[in-house]
C-alpha positions in Angstrom: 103.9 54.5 138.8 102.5 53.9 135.6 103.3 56.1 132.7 101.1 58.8 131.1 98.8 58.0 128.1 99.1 60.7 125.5 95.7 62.0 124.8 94.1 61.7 121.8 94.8 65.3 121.3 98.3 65.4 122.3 99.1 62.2 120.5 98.6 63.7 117.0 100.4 66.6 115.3 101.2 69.3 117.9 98.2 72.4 118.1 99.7 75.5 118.0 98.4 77.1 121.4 101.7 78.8 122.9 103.3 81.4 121.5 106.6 80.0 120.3 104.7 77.1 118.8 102.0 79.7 117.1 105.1 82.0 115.8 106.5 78.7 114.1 103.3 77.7 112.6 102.5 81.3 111.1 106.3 81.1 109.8 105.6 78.1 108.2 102.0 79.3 106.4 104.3 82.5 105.4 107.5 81.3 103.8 104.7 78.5 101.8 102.9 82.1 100.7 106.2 83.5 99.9 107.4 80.5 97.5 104.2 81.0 95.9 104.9 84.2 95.0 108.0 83.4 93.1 106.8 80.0 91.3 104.9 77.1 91.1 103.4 75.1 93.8 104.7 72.0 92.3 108.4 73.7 92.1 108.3 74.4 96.3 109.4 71.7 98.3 108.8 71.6 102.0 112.6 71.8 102.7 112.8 75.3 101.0 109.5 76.2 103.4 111.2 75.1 106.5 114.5 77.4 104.7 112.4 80.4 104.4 110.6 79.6 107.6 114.0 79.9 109.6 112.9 75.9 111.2 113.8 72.7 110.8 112.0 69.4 109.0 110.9 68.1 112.5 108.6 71.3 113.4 107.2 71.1 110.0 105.8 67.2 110.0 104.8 68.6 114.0 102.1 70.6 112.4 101.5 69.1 109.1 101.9 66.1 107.5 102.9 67.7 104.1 102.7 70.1 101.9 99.5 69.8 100.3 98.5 69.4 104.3 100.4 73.0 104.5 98.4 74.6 101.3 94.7 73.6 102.6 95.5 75.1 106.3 96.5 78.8 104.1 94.1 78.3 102.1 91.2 78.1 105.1 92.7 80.3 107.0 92.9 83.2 104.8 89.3 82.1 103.5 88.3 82.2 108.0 89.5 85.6 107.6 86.8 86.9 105.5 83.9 85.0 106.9 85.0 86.8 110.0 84.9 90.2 109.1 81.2 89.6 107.3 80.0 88.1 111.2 81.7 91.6 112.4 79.0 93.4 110.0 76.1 91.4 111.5 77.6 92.4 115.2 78.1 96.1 114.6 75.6 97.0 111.6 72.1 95.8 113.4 69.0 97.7 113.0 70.5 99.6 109.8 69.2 99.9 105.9 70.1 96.8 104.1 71.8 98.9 101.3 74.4 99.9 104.4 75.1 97.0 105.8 75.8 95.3 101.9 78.5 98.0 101.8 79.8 97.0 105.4 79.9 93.5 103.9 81.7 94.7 100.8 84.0 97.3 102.7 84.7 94.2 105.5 86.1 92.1 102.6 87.9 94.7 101.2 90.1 95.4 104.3 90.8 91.8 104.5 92.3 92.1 100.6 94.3 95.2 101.8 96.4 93.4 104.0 99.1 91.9 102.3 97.8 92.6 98.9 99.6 90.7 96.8 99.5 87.5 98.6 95.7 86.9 97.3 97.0 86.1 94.0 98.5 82.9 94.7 95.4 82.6 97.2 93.2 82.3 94.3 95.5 80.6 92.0 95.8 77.8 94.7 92.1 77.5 95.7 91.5 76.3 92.3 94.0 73.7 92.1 93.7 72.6 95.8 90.6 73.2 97.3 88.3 70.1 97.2 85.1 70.2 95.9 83.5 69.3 99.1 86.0 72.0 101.2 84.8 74.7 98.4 81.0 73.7 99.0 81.2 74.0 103.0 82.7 77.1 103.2 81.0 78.7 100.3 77.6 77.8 102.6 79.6 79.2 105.1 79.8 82.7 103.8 75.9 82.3 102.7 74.9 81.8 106.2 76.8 85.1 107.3 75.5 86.7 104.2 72.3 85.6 105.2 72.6 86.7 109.0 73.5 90.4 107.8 70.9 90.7 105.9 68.6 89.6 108.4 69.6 92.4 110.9 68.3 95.3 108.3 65.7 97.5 109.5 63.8 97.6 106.4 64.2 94.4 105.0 60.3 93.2 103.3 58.5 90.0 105.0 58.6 88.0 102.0 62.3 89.5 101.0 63.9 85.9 100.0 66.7 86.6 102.1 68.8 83.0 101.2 68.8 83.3 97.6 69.5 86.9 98.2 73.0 86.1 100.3 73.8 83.2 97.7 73.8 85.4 94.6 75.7 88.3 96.6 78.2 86.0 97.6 78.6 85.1 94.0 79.5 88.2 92.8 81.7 89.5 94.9 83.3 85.9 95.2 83.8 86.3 91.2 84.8 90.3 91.2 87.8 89.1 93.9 89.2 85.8 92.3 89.1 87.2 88.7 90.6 90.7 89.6 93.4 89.1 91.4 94.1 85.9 88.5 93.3 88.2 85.4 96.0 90.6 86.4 99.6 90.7 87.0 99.4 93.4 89.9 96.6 93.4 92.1 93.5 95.3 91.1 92.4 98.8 92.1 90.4 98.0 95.6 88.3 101.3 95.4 87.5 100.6 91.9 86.6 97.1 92.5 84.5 98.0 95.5 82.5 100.8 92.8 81.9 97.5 90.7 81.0 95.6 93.4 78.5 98.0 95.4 76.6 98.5 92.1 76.5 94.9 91.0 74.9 93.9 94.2 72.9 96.5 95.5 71.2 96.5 91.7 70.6 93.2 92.2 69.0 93.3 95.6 67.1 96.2 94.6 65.4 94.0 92.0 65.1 91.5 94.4 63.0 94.0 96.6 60.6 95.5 93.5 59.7 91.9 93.0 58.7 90.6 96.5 
């Protein structure tokens, strides 16, 4: 009988799909987070990750290759994680006033920062020191397109409303109020009042935008 042929897939690093294998790749992602929250990312090595982690070396070159390999996953990830909840708002908020579903938008990306607050620190920190220039250009398009779908579902949104540069500039802003909360600050920032600053920035903006067209 001749032997198997590993797959192209298989052959690689292993894909988390079962559960034990997920629960070690999510331990890995947050004893890295963890580190990161006591020093440097040039202090951590990837045996004080697999330490933290509770695993061994082995299970962490199954998944990644090293630890800059380890920081991009987080860092996409976490970033998935709010793209997500803005396609939630284009699912849930259809037919409403665009003024409502910005706020969805705003309040969707909030509740992503609320969970494990003050982990988006060293999110931000490492996005600027990590984060290609090409990675950082796809998914900011990324969250334009979802802006832009949002939008799009408004009930009272003008023919000539110019939805793209619209979603860009929106993105912008909130993009900014987020990273420089979290890196100007010690502790993380006050969510409500960062949402105040954030629902007036935006919805003044996209008011403009709707006097002009």
């Amino acid at each position: 009988m001749k032997p198997r042929t590993p797959s192209t897939a298989t052959a690689g690093r292993r894909r988390p799909l079962q559960s034990r294998a997920r629960q070690t790749f999510q331990a890995l992602q947050d004893a890295f987070v963890r580190l990161l929250l006591e020093r440097s990312y040039a202090e951590i090595t990837v045996r004080e990750i697999v330490l933290v982690a509770g695993t061994g070396l082995g299970s962490f070159y199954e998944y990644f290759s090293g630890k800059e390999d380890l920081a991009k996953v987080c860092l996409h990830l976490r970033s998935k994680s709010l793209l997500l909840g803005i396609r939630g708002v284009t699912a849930s908020h259809s037919g409403q006033p665009l003024m409502q579903i910005t706020e969805a938008v705003i309040e969707s990306q909030l509740q992503a920062h609320r969970e494990r607050a003050d982990e988006w620190g060293a999110h931000y920190l490492l996005e600027r020191h990590y984060s290609t220039s090409e990675a950082y250009r796809k998914m900011f398009e990324r969250f334009v397109d979802a802006w832009a779908a949002a939008m799009e579902q408004a009930v009272d949104l003008p023919p000539d409303y110019p939805v793209r540069d619209a979603a860009r500039v929106s993105q912008c802003i909130l993009y900014g109020l987020f990273n420089h909360s979290y890196l100007a600050a010690d502790a993380p920032p006050d969510l409500d009042l960062l949402r105040q600053r954030a629902n007036t920035a935006i919805s003044g903006y996209l008011n403009a935008l709707r006097c002009a067209a």
